[in-house]
N, C-alpha and C positions, 0 to 999 in steps of 0.2 A: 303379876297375877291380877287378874279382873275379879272387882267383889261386887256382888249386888248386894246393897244395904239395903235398911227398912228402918228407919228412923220414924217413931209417931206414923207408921201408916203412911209414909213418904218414901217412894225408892230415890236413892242416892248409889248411883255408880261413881268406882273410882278404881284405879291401877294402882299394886304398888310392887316394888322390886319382889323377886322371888326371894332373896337375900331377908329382906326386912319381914317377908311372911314366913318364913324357915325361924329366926328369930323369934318372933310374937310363938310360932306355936313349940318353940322349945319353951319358951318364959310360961307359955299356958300347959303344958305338960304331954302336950296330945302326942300318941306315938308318931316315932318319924318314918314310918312306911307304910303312909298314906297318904289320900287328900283331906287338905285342910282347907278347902277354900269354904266351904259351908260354915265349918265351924268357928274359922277365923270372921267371914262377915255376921254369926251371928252373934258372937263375942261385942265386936264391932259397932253393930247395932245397937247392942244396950248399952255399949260406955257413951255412944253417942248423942243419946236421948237427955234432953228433948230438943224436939228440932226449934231451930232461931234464923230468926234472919232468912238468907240464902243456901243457895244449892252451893255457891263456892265459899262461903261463911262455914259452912257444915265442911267440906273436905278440908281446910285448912283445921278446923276444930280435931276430926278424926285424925289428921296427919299428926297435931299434936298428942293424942293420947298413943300413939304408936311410938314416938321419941321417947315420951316419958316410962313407957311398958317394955322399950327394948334398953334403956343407954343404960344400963347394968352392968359396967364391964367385965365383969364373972361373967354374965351369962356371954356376953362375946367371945372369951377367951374359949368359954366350954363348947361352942358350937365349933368354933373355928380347931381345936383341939382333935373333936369328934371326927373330921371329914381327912384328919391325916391316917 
């Protein structure tokens, strides 16, 4: 899934697995029959802030708040649960 961010008034694109977005918007509660790509980059955005450094300083930064927001392994079990 392609996010367009907005950090500080800066856009930041980045890709990430559909898997790992499916995750984040179970962990963020958003129903799962629909799109989340809005919601997810604007989520996104604000954990992101404030911008530093670079454009690839910033995606490694955003990658990590996605590790930290998904590796819950309840929440893994329950997703992976859901789709049997």
């Amino acid at each position: 899934m392609k996010l367009d961010l907005c950090i500080d008034s800066k856009p930041l694109d980045i890709e990430i697995d559909d898997v790992v977005a499916e995750l984040l918007a179970v962990r963020l509660g958003l129903p799962g029959d629909t799109n989340h790509q809005q919601a997810l980059a604007r989520y996104l955005s604000e954990k992101g802030a404030p911008w530093m450094l670079d454009e690839e300083h910033m995606r490694r930064r955003i990658l990590r708040r996605l590790i930290l927001d998904i590796a819950d392994p309840a929440l893994v079990i329950r997703h992976l649960m859901a789709e049997e």
